[in-house]
N, C-alpha and C positions, 0 to 999 in steps of 0.2 A: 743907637740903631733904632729906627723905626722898627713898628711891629708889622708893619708890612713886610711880606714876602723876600718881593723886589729891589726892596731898600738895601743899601750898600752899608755896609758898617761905615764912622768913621775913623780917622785917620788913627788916632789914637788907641781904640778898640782893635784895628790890624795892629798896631804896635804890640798892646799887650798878647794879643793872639800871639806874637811871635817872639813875644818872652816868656810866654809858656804861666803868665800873671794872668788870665782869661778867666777864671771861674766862674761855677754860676749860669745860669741863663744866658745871660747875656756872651759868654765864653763859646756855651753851645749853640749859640745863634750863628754867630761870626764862624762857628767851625761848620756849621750848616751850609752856612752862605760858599765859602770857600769851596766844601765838598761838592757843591751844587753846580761848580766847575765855572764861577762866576771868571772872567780871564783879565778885566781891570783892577782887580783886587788880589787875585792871585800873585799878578806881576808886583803891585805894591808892597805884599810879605813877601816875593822873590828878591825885590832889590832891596829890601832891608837886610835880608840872611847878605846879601853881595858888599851891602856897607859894613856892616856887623865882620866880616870875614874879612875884610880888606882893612878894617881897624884891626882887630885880633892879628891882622901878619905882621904888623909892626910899622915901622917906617921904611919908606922907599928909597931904594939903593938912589946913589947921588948918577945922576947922567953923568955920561961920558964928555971929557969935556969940550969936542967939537961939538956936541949940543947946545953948550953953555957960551958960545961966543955970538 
């Protein structure tokens, strides 16, 4: 992450952010930036917690099988 203000963390820095692995500076920047109600990055750790939670449910029931013809 840049030390500019403005600057968006990258990809992997929201990763760690949302593994709760963020320490450090660089940890409280990214939680700055977020707080700071940044809403392209917010949605970025939103849809990880969505993938994160839709692995954790397991596997997907099998469709019904007029879906499958």
């Amino acid at each position: 992450m840049s030390d500019t203000k403005d600057a968006h963390p990258r990809f992997r820095e929201l990763l760690d952010h949302h593994d709760g692995v963020d320490a450090g500076r660089r940890g409280a920047r990214v939680a700055e930036h977020l707080d700071g109600g940044c809403g392209p990055c917010s949605e970025q750790v939103a849809a990880l917690a969505r993938l994160t939670a839709s692995i954790t449910d397991g596997p997907l029931e099998r469709p019904p099988s007029a879906v499958l013809r």
